[in-house]
TORVONU-475972 format. One record per residue (C-alpha): chain; residue in one letter; y, z, x. Coordinates in nm, 3 decimals. Example, Ala and Ser with C-alpha at 12.3 -4.5 7.8 and 13.67 -1.06 7.14 Angstrom:
2
   chain   resn         Y         Z         X
       A      A    -0.450     0.780     1.230
       A      S    -0.106     0.714     1.367
This chain:
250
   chain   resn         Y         Z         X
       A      X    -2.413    -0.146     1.986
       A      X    -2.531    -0.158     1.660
       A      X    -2.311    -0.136     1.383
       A      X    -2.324     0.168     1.179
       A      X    -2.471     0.164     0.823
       A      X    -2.211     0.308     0.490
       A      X    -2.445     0.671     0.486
       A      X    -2.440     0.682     0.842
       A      X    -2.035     0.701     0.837
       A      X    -2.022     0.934     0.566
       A      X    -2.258     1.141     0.725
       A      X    -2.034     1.157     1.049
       A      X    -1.705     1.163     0.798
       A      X    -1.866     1.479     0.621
       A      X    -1.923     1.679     0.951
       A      X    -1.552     1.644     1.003
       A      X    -1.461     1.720     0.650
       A      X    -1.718     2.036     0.628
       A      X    -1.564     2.285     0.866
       A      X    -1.164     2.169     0.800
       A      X    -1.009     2.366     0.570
       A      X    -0.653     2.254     0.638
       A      X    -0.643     1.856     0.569
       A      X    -0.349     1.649     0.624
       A      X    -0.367     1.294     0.516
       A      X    -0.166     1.008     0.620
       A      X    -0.182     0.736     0.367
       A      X    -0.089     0.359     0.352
       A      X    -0.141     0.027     0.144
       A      X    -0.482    -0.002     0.214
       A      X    -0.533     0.319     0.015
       A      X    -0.446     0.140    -0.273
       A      X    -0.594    -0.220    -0.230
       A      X    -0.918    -0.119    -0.445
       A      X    -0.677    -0.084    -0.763
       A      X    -0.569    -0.397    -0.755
       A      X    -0.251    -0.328    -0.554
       A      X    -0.159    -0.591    -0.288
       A      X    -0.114    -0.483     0.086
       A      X     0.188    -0.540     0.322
       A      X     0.050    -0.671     0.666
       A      X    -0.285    -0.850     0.583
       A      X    -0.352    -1.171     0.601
       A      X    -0.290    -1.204     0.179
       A      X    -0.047    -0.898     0.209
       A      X     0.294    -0.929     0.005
       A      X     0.447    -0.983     0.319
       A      X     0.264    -1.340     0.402
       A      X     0.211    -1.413     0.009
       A      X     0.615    -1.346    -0.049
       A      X     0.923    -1.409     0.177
       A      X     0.852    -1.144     0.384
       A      X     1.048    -0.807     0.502
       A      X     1.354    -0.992     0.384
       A      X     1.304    -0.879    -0.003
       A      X     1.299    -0.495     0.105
       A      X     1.626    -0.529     0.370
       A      X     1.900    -0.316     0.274
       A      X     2.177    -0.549     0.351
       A      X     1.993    -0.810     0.176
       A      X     1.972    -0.626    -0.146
       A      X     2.346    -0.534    -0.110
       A      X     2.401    -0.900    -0.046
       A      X     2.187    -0.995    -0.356
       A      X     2.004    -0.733    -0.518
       A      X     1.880    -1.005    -0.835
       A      X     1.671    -1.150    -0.549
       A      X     1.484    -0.836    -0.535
       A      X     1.451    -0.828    -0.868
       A      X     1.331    -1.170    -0.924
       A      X     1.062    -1.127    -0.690
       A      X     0.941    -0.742    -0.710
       A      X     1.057    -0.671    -1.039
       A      X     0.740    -0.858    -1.240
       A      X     0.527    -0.618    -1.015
       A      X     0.616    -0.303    -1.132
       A      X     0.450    -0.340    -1.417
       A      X     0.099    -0.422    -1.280
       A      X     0.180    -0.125    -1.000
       A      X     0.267     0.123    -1.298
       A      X    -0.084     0.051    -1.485
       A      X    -0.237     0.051    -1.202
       A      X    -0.537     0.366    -1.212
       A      X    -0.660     0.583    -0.922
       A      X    -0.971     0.456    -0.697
       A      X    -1.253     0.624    -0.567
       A      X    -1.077     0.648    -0.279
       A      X    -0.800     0.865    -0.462
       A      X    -1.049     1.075    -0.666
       A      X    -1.236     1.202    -0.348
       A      X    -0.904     1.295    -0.207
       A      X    -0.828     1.503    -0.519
       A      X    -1.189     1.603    -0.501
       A      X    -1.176     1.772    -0.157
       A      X    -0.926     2.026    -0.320
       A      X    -1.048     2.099    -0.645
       A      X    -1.403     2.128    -0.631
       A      X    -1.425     2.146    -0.226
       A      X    -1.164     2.437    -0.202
       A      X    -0.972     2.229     0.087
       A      X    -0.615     2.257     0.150
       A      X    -0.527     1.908     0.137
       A      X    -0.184     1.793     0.163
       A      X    -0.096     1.376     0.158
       A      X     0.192     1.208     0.296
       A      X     0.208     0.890     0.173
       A      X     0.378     0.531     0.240
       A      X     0.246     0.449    -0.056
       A      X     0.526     0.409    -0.391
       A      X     0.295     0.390    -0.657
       A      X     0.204     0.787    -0.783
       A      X    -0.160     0.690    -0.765
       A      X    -0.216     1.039    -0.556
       A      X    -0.043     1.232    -0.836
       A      X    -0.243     0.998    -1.137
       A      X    -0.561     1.138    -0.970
       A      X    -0.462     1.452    -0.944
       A      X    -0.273     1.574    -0.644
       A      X     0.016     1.795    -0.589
       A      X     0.068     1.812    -0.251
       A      X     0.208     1.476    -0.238
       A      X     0.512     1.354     0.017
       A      X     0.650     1.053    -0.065
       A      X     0.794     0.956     0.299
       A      X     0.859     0.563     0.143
       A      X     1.029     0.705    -0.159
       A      X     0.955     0.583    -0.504
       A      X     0.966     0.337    -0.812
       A      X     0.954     0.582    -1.088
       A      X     1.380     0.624    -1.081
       A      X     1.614     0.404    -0.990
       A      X     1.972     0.531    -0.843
       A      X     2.276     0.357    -0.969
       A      X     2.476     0.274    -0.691
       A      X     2.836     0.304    -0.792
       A      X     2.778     0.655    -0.979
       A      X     2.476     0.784    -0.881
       A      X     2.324     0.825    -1.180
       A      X     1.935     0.773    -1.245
       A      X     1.742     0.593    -1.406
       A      X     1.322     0.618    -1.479
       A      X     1.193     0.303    -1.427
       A      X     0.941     0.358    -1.737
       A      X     1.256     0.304    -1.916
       A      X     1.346    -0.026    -1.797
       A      X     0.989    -0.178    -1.744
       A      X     1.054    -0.491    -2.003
       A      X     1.398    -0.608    -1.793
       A      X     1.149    -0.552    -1.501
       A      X     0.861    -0.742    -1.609
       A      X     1.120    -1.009    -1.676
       A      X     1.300    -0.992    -1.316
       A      X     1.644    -0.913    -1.477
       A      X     1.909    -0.778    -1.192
       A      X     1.931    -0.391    -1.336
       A      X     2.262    -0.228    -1.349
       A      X     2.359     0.126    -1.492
       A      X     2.560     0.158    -1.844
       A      X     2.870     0.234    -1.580
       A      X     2.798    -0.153    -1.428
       A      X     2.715    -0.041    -1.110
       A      X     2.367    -0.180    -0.943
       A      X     2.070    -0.007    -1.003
       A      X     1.834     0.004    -0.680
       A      X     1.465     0.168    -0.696
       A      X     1.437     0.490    -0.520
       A      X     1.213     0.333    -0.232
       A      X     1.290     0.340     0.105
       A      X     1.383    -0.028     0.233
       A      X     1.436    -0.122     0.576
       A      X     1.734    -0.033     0.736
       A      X     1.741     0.303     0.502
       A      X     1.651     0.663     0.645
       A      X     1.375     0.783     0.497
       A      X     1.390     1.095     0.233
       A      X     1.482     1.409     0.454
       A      X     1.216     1.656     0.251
       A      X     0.914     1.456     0.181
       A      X     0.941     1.367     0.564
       A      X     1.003     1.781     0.679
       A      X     0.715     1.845     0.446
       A      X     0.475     1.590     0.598
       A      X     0.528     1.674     0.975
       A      X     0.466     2.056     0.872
       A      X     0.181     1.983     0.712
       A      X     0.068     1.756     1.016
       A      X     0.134     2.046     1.269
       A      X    -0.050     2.322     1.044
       A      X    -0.359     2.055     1.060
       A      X    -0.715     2.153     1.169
       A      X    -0.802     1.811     1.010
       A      X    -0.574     1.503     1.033
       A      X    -0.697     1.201     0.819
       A      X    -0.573     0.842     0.863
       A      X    -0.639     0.645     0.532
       A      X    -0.556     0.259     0.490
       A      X    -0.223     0.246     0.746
       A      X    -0.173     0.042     1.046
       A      X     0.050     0.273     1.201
       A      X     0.310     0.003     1.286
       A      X     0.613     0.170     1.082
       A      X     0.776     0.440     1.214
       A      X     0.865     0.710     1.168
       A      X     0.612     0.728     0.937
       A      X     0.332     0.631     1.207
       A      X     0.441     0.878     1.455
       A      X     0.293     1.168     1.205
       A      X    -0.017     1.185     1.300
       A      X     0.069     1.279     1.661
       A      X     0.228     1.615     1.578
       A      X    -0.137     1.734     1.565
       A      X    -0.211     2.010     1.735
       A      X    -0.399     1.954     2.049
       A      X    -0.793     1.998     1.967
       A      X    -0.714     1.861     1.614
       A      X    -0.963     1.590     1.490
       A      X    -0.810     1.292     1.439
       A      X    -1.013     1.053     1.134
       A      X    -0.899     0.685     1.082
       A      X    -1.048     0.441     0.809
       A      X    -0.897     0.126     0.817
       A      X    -1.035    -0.217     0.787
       A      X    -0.801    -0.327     1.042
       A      X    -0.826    -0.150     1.420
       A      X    -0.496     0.072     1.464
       A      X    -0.293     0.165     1.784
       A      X    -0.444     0.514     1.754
       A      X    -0.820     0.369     1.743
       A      X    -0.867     0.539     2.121
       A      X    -0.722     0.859     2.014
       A      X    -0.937     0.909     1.731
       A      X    -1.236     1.152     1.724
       A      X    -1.385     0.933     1.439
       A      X    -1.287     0.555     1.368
       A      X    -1.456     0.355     1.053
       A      X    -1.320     0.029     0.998
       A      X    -1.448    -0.053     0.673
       A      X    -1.309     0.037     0.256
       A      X    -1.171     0.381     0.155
       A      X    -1.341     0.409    -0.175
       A      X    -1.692     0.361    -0.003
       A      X    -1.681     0.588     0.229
       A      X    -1.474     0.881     0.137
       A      X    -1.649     0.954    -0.207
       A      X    -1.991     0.952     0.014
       A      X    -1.840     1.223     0.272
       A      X    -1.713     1.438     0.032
       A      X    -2.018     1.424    -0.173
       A      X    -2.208     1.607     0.082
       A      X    -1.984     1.907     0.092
C-alpha cells in the first residue's frame, strides 16, 4: 500500500477533528521533541543517552538525591526556555479560534501546553516548576533556584531538608487530581487524541481506554503503539506537521 502523503493525513486528521467538539488529548515526549526537548524511549532518548530509569527511581534519589541533580539539574534550564511548537499552537488553536473543548493530560513536565496557551492542562507526571522540601514540606519555584540547577548543586530547603522536584518518579503515585481530571475528561470524550506517547507507562497509558465505546480513537506517533489496532486513525510521522495542517482546515 502506498504510503500516504503529509495533506493526505491532515485531510483524514481534519474529518476527525471537524465534527468533535469534546477533545481529550493524551500527550507524551514526542509532543515536545520539535522544541528541542529530548525524548525518553527512542533510540537518542534520555533514557539510552543517560543512565537510564535509575536517575528518576525514588529510592535512588532518597539514596542519593545529588546524583539527580548532577545529571538532570543542567537540563532544567534548556527545558524552562524551551518555547511551544507547532504542534502545541494547533492544540491551543483548536480551542480558541476552533471553539473545541479541548482538555490535555499530559506526561509531559515542561508547561509547554500552558506557554502556548492552554488551560485545561493535567499534569499526570507532575512538574518542575516547584520543588517540595522533604523534611518540612515547604516549596520551592524552581525559577528561583535555576543558577544552583544549571550548576547540578544537590538543593536543600533553608530548614536543610532535601529539596526534590515536584515530578512524579518511579516508584511514586501519581498526583490524585490531575489523574481524576484526566480520566473524566477521557470518559466525557467524543474525540480521544493520542499525541507523541508510546503508551508503555501506566497508569498513564491506560487513559485512553476509558473512551466511550464509538469514540474515535487518533494516534500520531513516529513510533507504532500497542493501541495502533484500536485506533480509528494511526499517522506515524511528526506532530507539528500534521496537526497545524488538520486544524487549518476547520
Amino acid at each position: 500500500m502506498t504510503p500516504a502523503t503529509l495533506a493526505e493525513e491532515a485531510g483524514a486528521l481534519a474529518g476527525f477533528l471537524r465534527p468533535a467538539t469534546r477533545i481529550a488529548c493524551l500527550t507524551g515526549a514526542g509532543m515536545s521533541t520539535e522544541s528541542g526537548i529530548p525524548d525518553y524511549r527512542s533510540p537518542q532518548g534520555l533514557y539510552r543517552t543517560l543512565s537510564s530509569e535509575e536517575v528518576f527511581d525514588i529510592r535512588r534519589f532518597r539514596a542519593d538525591p545529588s546524583h539527580f541533580y548532577r545529571v538532570i539539574g543542567p537540563l532544567y534550564t534548556s527545558i524552562e526556555e524551551a518555547l511551544p511548537n507547532a504542534g502545541h499552537l494547533a492544540l491551543a488553536e483548536l480551542a480558541g479560534r476552533c471553539g473545541k473543548n479541548v482538555k490535555i493530560a499530559t506526561q509531559n513536565i515542561d508547561g509547554l501546553h500552558q506557554k502556548a496557551g492552554r488551560a485545561d492542562v493535567y499534569e499526570v507526571h507532575g512538574t518542575m516548576r516547584t520543588l517540595t522540601c522533604q523534611s518540612c514540606g515547604g516549596q520551592v519555584g524552581s525559577s528561583a533556584l535555576r543558577d544552583r540547577l544549571q550548576a547540578g548543586e544537590l538543593l536543600r530547603h533553608h530548614c536543610g531538608g532535601v529539596l526534590k522536584p515536584d515530578i512524579t518518579f518511579y516508584g511514586e503515585m501519581l498526583p490524585e487530581g490531575p489523574l481524576a481530571c484526566a480520566r473524566q475528561a477521557m470518559a466525557e470524550a467524543d474525540l480521544v487524541l493520542v499525541l507523541g506517547t508510546s503508551l508503555l507507562v501506566y497508569p498513564a497509558a491506560a487513559l485512553p481506554s476509558l473512551r466511550t465505546r464509538g469514540c474515535p480513537l487518533v494516534i500520531i506517533n513516529r513510533e507504532a503503539t500497542v493501541m495502533d489496532e484500536q485506533a480509528s486513525l494511526v499517522i506515524h510521522g511528526a506532530i507539528g506537521n500534521v496537526l497545524p495542517q488538520s486544524v487549518a482546515k476547520l
